[in-house]
N, C-alpha and C positions, 0 to 999 in steps of 0.2 A: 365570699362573705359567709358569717356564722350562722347559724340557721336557729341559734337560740334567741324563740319569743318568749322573750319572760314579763316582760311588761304588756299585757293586757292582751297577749297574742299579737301585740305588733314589737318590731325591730325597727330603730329607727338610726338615718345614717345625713349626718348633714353634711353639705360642700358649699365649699367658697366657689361662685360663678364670677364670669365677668359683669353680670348686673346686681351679685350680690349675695343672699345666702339664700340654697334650696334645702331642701328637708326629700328625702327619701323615706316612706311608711314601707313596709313590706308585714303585709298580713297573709295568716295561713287562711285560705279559705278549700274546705274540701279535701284535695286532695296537689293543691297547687298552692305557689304564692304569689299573692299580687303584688305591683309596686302603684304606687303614689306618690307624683312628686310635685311639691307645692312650694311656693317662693315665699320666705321667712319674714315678717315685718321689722325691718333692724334697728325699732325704737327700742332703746335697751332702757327706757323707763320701764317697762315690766318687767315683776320675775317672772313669768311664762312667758315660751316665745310662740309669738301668735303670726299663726299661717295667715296667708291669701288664697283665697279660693277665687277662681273665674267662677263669672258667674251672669247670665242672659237676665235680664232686665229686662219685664215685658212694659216695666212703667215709661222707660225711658229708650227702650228699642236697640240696647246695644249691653256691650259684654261692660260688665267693673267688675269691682274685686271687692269681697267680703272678708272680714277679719274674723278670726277667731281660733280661741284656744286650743294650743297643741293638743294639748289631754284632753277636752273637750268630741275636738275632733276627732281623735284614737277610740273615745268611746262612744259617738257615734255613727263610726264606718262599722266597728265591731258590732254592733248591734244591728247595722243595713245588715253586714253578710253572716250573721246568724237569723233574722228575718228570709234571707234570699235563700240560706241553707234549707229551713223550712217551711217554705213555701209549698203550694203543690206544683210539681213541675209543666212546664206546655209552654203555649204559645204564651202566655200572661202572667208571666211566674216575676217577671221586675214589676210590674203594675200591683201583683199580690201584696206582695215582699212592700212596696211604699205606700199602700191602705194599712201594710201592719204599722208600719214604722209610724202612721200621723195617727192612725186610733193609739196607738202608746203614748205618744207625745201628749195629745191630748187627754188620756187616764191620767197621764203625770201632772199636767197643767189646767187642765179644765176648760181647754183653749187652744189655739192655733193662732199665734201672731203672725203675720207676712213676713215680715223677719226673717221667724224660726220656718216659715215653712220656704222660703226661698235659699235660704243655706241649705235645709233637707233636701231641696229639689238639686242644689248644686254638687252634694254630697253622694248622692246617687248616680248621678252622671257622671262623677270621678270615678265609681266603684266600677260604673258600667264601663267606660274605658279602658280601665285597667283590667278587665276581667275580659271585653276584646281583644286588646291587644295580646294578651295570653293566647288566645285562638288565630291571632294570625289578622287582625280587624280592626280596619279604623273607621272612628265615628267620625262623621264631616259634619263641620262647624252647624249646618243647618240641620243637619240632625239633632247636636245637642239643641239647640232654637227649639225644634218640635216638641221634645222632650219635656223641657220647661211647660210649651204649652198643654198638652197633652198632662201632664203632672196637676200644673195649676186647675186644670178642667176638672180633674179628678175631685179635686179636693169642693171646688164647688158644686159640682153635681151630688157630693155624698155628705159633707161635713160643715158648710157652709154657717151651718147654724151655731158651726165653734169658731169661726173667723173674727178676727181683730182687723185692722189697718193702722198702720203709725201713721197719724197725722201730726202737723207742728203748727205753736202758738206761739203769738207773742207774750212777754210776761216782764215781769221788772227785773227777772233774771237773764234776760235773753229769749232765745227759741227754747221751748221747751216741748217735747213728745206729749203724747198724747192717744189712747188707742180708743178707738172708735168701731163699733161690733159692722162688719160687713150686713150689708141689706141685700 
């Protein structure tokens, strides 16, 4: 493979699977490249093709899958592992690295929706895998589980005061969202 990242410092390579289409990221981080590989959503009503993230549910206790945008995505792994680059290094340099990334979120937004911060926490966890597996290391499934909670703790112990939750109503429209400031 070409090793030119011109698009956002990532290179991206998609393949037909037997369940369908993945997406390959490959980002330079440091002095290495990572890969990222995510399963493509093949509603071709959008013009962006919008990944699937796994992703640990602590509402509902198990793994689904988040939608969201290619680009979107690109420039928020690029931002974790420039976050991760300058972090200070030790034992707590991922825990640093995702207080930078939700105080940013939050200078950008004035806020922290469950949402955005359950894609962030799931987005981390791809970086942290793929940044194992470079070293030779696999994360087990209950690991990522910890991680989420461990993430989620975070945010409430320090940020809590920026939290949303998407609730849902009835309305003459249907269900309709709704966000409601965490207590």
């Amino acid at each position: 493979m070409d090793t030119n990242f011109k698009r956002n410092g990532c290179k991206i390579n998609y393949l037909d699977t037997i369940k369908g289409q993945e997406v390959e990221f490959y980002f330079f981080y440091l002095h290495e490249v990572i890969k990222i590989v995510c399963e493509v959503d093949l509603n071709l009503s959008r013009k962006e093709k919008i990944i699937i993230i796994p992703l640990w549910d602590i509402r509902v206790n198990q793994f689904t899958e988040l939608r969201y945008g290619e680009q979107d995505f690109i420039d928020d792994v690029g931002t974790i592992l420039s976050f991760l680059e300058n972090s200070p290094k030790g034992e707590d340099f991922l825990y640093a690295a995702f207080d930078s990334f939700v105080f940013y979120h939050i200078k950008q937004f004035n806020r922290i929706v469950d949402t955005d911060l359950f894609r962030i926490i799931a987005e981390f966890i791809l970086v942290t895998e793929a940044l194992s597996r470079n070293k030779g290391i696999s994360i087990p499934i209950m690991q990522r589980v910890e991680f989420t909670r461990l993430f989620i703790n975070r945010v409430l112990n320090t940020v809590s005061q920026h939290l949303y939750i998407t609730r849902y109503r009835k309305s003459t429209f249907g269900i309709e969202p709704y966000l409601e400031k965490y207590k």
